[in-house]
mmJSON file of the N, C-alpha and C atoms, coordinates in Angstrom:
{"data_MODEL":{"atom_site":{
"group_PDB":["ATOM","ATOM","ATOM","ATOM","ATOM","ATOM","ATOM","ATOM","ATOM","ATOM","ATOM","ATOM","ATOM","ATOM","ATOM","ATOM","ATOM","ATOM","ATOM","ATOM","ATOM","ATOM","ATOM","ATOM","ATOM","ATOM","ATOM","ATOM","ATOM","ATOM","ATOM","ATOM","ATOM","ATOM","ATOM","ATOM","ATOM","ATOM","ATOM","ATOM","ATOM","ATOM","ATOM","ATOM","ATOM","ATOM","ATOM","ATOM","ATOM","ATOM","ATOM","ATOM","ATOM","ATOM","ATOM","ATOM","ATOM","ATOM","ATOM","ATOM","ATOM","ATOM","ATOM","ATOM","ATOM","ATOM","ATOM","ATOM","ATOM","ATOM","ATOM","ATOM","ATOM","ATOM","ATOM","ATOM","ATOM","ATOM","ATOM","ATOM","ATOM","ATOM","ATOM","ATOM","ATOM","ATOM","ATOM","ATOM","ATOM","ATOM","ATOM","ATOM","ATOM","ATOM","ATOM","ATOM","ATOM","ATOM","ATOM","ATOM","ATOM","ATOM","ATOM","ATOM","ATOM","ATOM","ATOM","ATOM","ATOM","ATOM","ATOM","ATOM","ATOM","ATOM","ATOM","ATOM","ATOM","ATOM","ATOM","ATOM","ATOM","ATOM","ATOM","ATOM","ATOM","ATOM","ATOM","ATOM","ATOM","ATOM","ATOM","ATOM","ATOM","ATOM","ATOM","ATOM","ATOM","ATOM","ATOM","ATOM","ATOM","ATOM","ATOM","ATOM","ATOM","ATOM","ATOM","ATOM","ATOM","ATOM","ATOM","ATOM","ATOM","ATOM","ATOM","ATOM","ATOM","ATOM","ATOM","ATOM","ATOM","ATOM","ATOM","ATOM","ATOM","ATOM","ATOM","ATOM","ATOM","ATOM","ATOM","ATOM","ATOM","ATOM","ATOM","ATOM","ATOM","ATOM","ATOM","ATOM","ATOM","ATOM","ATOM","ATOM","ATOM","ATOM","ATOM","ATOM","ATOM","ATOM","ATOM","ATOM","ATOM","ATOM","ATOM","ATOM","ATOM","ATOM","ATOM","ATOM","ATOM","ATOM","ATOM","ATOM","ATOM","ATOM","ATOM","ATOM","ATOM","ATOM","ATOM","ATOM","ATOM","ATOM","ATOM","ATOM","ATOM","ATOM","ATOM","ATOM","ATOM","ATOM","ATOM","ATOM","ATOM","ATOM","ATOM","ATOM","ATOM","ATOM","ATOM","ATOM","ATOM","ATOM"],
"id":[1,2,3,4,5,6,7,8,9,10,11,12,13,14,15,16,17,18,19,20,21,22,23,24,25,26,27,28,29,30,31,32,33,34,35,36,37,38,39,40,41,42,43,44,45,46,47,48,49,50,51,52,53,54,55,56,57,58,59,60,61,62,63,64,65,66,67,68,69,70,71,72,73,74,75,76,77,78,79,80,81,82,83,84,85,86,87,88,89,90,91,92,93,94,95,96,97,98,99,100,101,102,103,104,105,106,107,108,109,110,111,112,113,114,115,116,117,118,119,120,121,122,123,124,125,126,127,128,129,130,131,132,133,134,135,136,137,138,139,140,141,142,143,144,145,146,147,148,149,150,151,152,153,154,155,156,157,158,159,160,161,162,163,164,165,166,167,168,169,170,171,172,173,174,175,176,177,178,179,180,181,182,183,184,185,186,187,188,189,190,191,192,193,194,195,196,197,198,199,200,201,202,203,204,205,206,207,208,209,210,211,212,213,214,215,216,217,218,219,220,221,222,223,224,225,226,227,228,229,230,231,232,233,234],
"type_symbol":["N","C","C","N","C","C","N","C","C","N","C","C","N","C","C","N","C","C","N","C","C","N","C","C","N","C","C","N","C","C","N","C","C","N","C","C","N","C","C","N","C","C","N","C","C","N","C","C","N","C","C","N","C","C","N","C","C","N","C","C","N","C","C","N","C","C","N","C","C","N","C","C","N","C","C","N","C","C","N","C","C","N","C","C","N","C","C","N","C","C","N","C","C","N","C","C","N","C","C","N","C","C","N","C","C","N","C","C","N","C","C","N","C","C","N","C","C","N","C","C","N","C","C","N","C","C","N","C","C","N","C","C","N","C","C","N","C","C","N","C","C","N","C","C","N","C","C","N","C","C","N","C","C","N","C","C","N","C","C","N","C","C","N","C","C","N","C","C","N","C","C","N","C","C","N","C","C","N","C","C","N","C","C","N","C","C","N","C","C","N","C","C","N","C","C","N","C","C","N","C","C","N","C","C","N","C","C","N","C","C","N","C","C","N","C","C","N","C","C","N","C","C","N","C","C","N","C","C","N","C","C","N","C","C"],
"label_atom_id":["N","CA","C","N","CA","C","N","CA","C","N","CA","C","N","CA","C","N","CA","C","N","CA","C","N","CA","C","N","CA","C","N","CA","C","N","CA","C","N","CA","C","N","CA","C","N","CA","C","N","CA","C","N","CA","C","N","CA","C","N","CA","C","N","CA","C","N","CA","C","N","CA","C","N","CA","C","N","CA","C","N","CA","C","N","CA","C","N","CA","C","N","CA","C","N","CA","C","N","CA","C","N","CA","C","N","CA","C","N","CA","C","N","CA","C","N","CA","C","N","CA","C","N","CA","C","N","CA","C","N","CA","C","N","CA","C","N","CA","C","N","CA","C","N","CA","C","N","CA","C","N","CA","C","N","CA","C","N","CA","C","N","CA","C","N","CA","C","N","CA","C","N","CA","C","N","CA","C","N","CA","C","N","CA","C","N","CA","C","N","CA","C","N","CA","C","N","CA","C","N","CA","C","N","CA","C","N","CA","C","N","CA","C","N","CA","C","N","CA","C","N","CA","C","N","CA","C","N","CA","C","N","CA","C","N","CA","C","N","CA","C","N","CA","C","N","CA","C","N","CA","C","N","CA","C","N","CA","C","N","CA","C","N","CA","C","N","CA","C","N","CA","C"],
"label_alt_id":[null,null,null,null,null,null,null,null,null,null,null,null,null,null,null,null,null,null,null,null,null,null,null,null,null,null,null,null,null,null,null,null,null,null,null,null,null,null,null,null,null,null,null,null,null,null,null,null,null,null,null,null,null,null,null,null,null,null,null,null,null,null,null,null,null,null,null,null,null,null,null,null,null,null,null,null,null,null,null,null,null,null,null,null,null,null,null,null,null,null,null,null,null,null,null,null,null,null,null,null,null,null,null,null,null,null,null,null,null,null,null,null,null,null,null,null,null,null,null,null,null,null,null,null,null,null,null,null,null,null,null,null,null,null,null,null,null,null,null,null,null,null,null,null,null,null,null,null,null,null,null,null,null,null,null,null,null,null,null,null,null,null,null,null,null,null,null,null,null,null,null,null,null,null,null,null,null,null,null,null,null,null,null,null,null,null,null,null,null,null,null,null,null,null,null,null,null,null,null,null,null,null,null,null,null,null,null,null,null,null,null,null,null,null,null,null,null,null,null,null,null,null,null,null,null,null,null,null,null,null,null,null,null,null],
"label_comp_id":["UNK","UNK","UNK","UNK","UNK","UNK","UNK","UNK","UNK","UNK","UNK","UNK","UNK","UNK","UNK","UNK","UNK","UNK","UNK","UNK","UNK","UNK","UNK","UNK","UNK","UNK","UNK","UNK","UNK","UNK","UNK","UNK","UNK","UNK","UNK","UNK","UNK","UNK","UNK","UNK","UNK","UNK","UNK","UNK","UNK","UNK","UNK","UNK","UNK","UNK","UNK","UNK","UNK","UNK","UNK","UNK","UNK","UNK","UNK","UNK","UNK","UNK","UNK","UNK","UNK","UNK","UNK","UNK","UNK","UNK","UNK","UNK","UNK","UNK","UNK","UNK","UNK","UNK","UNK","UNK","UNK","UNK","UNK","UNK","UNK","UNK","UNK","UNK","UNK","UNK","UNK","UNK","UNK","UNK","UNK","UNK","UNK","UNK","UNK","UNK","UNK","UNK","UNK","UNK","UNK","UNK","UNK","UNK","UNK","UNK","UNK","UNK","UNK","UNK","UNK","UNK","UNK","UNK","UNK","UNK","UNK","UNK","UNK","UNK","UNK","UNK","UNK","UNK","UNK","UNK","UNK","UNK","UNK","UNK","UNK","UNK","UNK","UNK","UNK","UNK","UNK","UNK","UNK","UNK","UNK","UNK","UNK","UNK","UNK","UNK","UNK","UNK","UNK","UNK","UNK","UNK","UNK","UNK","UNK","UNK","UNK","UNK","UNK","UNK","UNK","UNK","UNK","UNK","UNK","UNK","UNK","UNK","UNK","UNK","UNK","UNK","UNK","UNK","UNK","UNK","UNK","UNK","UNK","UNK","UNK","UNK","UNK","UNK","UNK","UNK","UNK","UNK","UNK","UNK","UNK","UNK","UNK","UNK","UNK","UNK","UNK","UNK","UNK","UNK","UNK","UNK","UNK","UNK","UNK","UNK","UNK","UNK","UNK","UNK","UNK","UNK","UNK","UNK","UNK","UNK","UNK","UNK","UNK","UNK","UNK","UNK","UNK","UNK","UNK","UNK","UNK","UNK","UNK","UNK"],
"label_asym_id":["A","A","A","A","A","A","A","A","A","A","A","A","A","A","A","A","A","A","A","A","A","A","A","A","A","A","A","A","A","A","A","A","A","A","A","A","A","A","A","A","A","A","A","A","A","A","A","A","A","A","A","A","A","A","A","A","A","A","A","A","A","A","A","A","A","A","A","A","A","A","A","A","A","A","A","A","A","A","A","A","A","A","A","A","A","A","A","A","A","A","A","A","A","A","A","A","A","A","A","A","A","A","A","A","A","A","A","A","A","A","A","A","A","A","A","A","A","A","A","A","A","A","A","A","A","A","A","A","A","A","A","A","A","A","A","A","A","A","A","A","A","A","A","A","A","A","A","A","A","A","A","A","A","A","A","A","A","A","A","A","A","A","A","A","A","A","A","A","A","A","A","A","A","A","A","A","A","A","A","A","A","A","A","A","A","A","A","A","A","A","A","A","A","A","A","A","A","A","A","A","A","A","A","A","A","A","A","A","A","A","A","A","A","A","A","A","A","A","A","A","A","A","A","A","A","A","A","A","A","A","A","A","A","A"],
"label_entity_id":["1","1","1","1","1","1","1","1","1","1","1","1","1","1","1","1","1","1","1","1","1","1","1","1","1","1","1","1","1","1","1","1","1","1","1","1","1","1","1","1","1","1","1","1","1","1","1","1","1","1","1","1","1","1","1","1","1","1","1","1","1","1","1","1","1","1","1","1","1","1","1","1","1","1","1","1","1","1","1","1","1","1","1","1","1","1","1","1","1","1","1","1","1","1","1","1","1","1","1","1","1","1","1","1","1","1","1","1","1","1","1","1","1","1","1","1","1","1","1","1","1","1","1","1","1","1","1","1","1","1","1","1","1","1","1","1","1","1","1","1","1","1","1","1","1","1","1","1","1","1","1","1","1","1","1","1","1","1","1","1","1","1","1","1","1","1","1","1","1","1","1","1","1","1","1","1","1","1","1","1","1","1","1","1","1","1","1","1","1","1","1","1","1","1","1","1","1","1","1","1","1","1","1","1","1","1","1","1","1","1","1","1","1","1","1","1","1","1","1","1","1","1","1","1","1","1","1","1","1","1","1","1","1","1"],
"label_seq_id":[1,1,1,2,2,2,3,3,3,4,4,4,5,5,5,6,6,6,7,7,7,8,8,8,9,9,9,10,10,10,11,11,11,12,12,12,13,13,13,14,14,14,15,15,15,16,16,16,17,17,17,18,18,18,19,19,19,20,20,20,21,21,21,22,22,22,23,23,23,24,24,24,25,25,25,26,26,26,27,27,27,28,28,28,29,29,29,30,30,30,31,31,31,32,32,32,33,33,33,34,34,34,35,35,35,36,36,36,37,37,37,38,38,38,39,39,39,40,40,40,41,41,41,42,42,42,43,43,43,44,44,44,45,45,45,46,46,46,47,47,47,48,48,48,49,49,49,50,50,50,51,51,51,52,52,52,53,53,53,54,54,54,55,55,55,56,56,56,57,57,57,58,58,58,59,59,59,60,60,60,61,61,61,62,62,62,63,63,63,64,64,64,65,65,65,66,66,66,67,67,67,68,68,68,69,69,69,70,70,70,71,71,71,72,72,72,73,73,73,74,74,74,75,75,75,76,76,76,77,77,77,78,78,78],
"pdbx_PDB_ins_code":[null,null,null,null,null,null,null,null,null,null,null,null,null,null,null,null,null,null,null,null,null,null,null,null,null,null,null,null,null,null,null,null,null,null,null,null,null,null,null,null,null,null,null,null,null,null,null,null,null,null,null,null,null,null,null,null,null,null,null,null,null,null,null,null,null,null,null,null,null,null,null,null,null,null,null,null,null,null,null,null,null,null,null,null,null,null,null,null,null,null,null,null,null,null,null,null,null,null,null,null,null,null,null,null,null,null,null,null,null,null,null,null,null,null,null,null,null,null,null,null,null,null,null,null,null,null,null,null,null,null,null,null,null,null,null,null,null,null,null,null,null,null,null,null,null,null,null,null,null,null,null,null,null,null,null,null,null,null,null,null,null,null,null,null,null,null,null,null,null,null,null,null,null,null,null,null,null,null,null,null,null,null,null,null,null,null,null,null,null,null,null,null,null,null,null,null,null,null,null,null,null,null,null,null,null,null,null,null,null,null,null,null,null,null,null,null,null,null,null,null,null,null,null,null,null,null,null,null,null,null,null,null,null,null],
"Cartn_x":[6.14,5.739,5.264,3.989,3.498,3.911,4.21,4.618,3.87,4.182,3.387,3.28,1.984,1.832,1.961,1.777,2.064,1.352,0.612,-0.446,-0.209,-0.871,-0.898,-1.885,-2.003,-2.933,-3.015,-3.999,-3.962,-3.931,-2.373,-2.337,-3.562,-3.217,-4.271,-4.424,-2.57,-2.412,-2.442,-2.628,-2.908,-1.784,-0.797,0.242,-0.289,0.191,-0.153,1.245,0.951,2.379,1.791,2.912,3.38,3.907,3.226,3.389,3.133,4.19,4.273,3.086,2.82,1.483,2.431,1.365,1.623,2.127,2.959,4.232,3.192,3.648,2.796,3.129,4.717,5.237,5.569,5.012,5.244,6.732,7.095,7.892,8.376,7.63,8.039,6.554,6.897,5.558,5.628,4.748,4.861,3.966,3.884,3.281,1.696,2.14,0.852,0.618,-0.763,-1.04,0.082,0.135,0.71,2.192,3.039,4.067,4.268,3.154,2.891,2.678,2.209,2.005,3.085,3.565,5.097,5.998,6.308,6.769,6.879,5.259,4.864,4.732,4.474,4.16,6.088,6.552,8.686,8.73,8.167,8.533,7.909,6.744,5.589,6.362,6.86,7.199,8.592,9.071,11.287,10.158,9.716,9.754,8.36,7.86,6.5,5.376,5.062,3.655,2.501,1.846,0.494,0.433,-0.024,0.12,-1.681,-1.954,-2.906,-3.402,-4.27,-4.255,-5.544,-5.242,-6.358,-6.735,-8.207,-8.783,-8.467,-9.048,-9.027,-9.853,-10.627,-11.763,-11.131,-9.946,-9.361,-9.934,-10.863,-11.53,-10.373,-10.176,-9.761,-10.142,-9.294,-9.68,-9.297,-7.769,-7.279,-6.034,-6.233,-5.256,-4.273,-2.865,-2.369,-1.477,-1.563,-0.511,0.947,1.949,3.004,3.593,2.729,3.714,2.857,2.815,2.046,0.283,-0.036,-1.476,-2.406,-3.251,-4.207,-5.125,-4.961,-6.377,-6.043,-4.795,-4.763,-6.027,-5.529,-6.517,-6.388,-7.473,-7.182,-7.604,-6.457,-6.514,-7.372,-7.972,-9.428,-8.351,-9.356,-9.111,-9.903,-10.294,-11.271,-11.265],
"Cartn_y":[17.129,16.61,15.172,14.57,13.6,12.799,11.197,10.625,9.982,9.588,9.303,8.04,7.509,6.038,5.344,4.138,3.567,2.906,3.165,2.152,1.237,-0.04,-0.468,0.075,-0.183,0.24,-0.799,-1.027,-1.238,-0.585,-1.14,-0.567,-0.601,0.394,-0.083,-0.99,-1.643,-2.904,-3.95,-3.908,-5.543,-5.508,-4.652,-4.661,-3.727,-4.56,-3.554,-2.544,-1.506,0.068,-0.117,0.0,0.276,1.777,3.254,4.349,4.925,5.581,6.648,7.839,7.786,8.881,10.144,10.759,12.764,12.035,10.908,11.018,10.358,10.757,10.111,9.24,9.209,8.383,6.621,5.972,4.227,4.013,3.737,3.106,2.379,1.194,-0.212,-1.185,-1.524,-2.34,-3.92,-4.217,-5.783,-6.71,-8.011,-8.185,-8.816,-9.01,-9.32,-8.792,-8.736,-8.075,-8.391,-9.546,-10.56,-9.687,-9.864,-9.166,-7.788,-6.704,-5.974,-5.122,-5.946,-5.853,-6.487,-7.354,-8.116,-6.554,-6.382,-4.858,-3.713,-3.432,-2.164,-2.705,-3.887,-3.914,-3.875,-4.4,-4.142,-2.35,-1.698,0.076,0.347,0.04,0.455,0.678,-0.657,-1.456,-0.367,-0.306,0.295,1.686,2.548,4.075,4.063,3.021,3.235,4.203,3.718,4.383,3.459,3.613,2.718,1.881,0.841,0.226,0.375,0.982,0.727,0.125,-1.029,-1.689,-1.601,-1.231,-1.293,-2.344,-2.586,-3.615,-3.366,-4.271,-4.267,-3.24,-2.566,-1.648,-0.397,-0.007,1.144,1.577,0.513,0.617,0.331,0.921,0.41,-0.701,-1.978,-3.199,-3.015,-3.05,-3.637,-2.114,-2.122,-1.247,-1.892,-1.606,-2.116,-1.105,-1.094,0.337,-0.446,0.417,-0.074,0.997,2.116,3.375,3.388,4.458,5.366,5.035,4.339,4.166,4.724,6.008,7.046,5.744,4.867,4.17,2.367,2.642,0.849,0.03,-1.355,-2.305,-2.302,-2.41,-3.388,-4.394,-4.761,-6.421,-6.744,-7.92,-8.423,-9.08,-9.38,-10.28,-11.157,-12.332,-12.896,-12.886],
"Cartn_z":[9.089,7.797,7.975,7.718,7.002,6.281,7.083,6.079,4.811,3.584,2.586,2.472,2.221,1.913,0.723,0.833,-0.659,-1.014,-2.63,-2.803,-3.798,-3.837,-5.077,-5.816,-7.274,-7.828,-9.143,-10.003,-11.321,-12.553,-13.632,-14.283,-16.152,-16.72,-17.926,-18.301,-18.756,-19.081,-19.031,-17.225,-16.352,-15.672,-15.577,-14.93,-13.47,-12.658,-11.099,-10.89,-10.028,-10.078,-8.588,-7.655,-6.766,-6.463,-6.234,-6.017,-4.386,-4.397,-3.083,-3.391,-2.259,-2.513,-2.801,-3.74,-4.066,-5.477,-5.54,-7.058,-8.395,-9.508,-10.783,-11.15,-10.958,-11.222,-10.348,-11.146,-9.762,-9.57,-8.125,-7.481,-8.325,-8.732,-9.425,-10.006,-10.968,-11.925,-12.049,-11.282,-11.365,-11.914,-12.554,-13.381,-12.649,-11.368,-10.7,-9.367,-9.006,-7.489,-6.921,-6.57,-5.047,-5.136,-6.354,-6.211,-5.604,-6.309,-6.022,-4.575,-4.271,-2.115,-1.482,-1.951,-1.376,-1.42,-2.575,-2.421,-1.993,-2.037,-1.047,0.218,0.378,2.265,2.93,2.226,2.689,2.731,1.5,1.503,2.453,3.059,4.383,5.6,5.665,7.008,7.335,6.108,6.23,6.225,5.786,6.192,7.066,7.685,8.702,8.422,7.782,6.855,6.175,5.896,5.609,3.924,3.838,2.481,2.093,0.969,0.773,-0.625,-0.516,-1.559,-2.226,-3.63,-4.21,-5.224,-5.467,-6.458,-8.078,-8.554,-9.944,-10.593,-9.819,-10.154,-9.452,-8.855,-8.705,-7.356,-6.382,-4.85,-4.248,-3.121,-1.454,-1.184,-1.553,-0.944,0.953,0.617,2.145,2.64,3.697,4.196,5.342,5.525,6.479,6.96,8.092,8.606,9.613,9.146,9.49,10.771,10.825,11.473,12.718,13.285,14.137,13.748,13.953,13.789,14.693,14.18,15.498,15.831,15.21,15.307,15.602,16.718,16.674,17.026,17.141,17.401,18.95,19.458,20.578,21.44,21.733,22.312,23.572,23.359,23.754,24.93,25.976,27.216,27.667,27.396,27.865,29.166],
"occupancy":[1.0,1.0,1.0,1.0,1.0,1.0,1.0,1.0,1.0,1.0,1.0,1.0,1.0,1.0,1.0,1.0,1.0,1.0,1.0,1.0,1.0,1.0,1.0,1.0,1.0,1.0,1.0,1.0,1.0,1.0,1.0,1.0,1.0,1.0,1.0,1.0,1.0,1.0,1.0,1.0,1.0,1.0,1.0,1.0,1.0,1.0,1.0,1.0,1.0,1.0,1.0,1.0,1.0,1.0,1.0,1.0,1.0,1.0,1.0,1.0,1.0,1.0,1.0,1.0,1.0,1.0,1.0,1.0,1.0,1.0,1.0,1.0,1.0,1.0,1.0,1.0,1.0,1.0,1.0,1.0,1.0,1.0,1.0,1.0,1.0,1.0,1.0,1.0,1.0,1.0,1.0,1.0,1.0,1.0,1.0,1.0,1.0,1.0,1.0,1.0,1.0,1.0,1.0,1.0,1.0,1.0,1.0,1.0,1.0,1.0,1.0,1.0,1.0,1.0,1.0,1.0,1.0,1.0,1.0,1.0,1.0,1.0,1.0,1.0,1.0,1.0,1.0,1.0,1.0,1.0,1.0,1.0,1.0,1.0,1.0,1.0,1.0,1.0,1.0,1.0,1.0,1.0,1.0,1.0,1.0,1.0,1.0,1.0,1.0,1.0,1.0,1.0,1.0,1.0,1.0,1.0,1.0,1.0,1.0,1.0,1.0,1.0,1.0,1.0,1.0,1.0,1.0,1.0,1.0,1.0,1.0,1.0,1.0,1.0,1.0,1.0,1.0,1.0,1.0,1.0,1.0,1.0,1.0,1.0,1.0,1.0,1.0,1.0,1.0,1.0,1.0,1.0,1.0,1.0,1.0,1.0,1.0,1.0,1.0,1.0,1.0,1.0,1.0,1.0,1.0,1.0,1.0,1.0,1.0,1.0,1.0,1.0,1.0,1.0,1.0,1.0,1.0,1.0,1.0,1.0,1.0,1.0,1.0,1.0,1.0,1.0,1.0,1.0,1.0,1.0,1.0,1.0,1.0,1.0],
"B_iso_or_equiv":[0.0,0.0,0.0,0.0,0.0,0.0,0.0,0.0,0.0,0.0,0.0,0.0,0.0,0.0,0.0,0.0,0.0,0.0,0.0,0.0,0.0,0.0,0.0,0.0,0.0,0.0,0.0,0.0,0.0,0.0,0.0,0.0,0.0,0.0,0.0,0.0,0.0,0.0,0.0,0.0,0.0,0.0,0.0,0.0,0.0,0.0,0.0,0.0,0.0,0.0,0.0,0.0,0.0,0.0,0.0,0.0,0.0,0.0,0.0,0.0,0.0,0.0,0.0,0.0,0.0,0.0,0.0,0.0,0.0,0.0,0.0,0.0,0.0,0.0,0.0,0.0,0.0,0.0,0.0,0.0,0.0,0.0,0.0,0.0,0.0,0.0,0.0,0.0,0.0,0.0,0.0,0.0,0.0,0.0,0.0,0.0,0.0,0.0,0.0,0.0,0.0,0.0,0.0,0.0,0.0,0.0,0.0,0.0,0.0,0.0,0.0,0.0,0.0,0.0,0.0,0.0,0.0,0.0,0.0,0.0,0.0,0.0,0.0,0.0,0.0,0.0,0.0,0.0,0.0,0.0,0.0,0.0,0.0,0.0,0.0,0.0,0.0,0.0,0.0,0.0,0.0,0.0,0.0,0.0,0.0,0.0,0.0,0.0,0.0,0.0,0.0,0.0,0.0,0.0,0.0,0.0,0.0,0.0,0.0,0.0,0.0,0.0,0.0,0.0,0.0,0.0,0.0,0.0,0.0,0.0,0.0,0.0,0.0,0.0,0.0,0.0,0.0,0.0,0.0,0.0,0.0,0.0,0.0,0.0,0.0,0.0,0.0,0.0,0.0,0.0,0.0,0.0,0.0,0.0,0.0,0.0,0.0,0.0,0.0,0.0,0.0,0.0,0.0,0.0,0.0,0.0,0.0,0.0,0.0,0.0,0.0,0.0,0.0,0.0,0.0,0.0,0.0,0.0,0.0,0.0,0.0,0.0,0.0,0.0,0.0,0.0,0.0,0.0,0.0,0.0,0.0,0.0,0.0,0.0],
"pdbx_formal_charge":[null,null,null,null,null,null,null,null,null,null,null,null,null,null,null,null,null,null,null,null,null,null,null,null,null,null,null,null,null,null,null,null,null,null,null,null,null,null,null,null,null,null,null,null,null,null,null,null,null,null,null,null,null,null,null,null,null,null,null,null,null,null,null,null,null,null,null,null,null,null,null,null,null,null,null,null,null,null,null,null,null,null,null,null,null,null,null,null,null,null,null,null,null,null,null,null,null,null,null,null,null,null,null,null,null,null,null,null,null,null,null,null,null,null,null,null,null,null,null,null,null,null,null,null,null,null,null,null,null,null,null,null,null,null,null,null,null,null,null,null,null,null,null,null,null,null,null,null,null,null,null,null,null,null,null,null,null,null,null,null,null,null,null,null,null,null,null,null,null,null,null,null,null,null,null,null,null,null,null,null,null,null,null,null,null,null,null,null,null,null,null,null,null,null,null,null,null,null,null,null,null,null,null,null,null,null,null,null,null,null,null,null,null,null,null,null,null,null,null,null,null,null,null,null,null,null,null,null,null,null,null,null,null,null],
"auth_seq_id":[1,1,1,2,2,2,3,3,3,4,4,4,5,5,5,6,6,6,7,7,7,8,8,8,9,9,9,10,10,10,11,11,11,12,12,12,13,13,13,14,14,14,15,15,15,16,16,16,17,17,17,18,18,18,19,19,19,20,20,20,21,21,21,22,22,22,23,23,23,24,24,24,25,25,25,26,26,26,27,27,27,28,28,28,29,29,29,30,30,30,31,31,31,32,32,32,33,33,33,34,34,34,35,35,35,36,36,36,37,37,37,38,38,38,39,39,39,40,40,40,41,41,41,42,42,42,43,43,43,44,44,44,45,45,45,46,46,46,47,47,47,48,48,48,49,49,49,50,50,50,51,51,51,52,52,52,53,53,53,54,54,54,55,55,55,56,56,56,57,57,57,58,58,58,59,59,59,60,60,60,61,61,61,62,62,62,63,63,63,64,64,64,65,65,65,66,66,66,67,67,67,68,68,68,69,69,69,70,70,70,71,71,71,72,72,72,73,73,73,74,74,74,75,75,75,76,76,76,77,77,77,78,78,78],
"auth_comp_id":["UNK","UNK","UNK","UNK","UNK","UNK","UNK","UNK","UNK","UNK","UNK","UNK","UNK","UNK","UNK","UNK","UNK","UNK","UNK","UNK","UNK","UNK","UNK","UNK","UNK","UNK","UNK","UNK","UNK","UNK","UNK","UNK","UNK","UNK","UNK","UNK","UNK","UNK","UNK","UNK","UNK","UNK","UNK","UNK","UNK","UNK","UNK","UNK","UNK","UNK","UNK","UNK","UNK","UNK","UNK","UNK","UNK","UNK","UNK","UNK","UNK","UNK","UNK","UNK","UNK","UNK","UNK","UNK","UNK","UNK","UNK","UNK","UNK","UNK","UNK","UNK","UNK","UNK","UNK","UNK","UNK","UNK","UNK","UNK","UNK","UNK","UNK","UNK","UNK","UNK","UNK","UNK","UNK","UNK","UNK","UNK","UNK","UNK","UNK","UNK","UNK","UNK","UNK","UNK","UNK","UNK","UNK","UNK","UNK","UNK","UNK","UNK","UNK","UNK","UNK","UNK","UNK","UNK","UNK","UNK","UNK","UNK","UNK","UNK","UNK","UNK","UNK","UNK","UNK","UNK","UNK","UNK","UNK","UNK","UNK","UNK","UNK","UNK","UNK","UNK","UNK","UNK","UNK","UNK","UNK","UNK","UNK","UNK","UNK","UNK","UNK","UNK","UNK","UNK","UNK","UNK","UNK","UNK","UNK","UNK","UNK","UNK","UNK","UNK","UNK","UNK","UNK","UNK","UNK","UNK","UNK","UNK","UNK","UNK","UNK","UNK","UNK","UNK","UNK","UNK","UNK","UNK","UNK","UNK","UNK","UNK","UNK","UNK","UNK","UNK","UNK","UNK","UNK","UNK","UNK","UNK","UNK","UNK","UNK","UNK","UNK","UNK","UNK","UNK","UNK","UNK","UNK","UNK","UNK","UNK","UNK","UNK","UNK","UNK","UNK","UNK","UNK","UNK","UNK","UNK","UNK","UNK","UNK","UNK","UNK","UNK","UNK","UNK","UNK","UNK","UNK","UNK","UNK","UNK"],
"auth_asym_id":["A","A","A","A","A","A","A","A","A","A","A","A","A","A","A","A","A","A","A","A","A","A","A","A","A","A","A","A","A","A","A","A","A","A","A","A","A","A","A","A","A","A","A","A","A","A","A","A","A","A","A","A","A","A","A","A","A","A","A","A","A","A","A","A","A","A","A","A","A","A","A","A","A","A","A","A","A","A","A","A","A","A","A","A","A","A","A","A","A","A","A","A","A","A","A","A","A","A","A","A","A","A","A","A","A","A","A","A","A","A","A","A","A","A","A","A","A","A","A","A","A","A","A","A","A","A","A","A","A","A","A","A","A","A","A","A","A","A","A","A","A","A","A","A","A","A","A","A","A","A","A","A","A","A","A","A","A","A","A","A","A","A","A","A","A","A","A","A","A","A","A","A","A","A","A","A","A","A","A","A","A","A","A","A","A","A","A","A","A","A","A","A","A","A","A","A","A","A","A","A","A","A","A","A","A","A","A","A","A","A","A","A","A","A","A","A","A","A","A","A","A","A","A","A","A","A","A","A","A","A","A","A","A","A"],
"auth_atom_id":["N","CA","C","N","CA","C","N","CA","C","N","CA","C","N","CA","C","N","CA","C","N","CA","C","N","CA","C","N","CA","C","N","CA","C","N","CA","C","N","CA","C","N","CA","C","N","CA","C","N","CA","C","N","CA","C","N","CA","C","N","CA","C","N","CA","C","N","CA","C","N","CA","C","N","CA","C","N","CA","C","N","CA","C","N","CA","C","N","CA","C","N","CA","C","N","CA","C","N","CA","C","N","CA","C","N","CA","C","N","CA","C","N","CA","C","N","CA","C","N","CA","C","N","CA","C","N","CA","C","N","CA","C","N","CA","C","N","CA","C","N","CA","C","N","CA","C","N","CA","C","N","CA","C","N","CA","C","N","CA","C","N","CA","C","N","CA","C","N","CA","C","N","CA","C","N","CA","C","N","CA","C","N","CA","C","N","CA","C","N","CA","C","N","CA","C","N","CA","C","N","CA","C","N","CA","C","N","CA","C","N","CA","C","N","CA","C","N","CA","C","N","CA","C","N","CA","C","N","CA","C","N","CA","C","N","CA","C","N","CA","C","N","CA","C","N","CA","C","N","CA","C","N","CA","C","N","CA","C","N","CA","C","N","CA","C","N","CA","C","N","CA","C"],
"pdbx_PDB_model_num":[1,1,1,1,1,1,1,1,1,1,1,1,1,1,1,1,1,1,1,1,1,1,1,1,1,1,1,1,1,1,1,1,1,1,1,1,1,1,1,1,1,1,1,1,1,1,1,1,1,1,1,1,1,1,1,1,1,1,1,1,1,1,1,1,1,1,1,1,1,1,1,1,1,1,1,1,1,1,1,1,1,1,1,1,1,1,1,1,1,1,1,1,1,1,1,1,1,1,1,1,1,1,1,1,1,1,1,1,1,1,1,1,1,1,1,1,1,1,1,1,1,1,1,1,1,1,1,1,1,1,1,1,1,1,1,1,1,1,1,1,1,1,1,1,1,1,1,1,1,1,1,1,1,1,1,1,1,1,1,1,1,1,1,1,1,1,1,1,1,1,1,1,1,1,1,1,1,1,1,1,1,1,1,1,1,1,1,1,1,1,1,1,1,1,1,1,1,1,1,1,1,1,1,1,1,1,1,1,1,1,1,1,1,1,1,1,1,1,1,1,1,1,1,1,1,1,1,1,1,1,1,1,1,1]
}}}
């Protein structure tokens, strides 16, 4: 089984929700982004799975992966 990620998102109200992917229901509602990713990037990091953050317009701004990444970076050598 697949673990599930967590996104931020924006709510109707101006409030940002912090949700586990698949659920309808948010994790936790905070009154601004910044909080918002402070939050989900701690749930990422403790069950190793990906934070993905979205804009005010409901886009994929930023992604950050905490787990098993198929796709690390890698490191340059001059």
């Amino acid at each position: 089984m697949s673990k599930k990620n967590y996104h931020v998102v924006p709510n109707s109200n101006g409030d940002w929700r912090v949700i586990k992917e698949g659920n309808e229901k948010a994790t936790r509602t905070f009154q601004t982004q910044k909080e918002a990713i402070s939050f989900g990037r701690e749930k990422a990091k403790l069950y190793e799975t990906e934070l993905v953050i979205h804009g005010k317009d409901g886009k994929i701004r930023d992604k950050d992966s905490y787990g098993n990444d198929p796709f690390p970076p890698k490191d340059y050598v001059n």
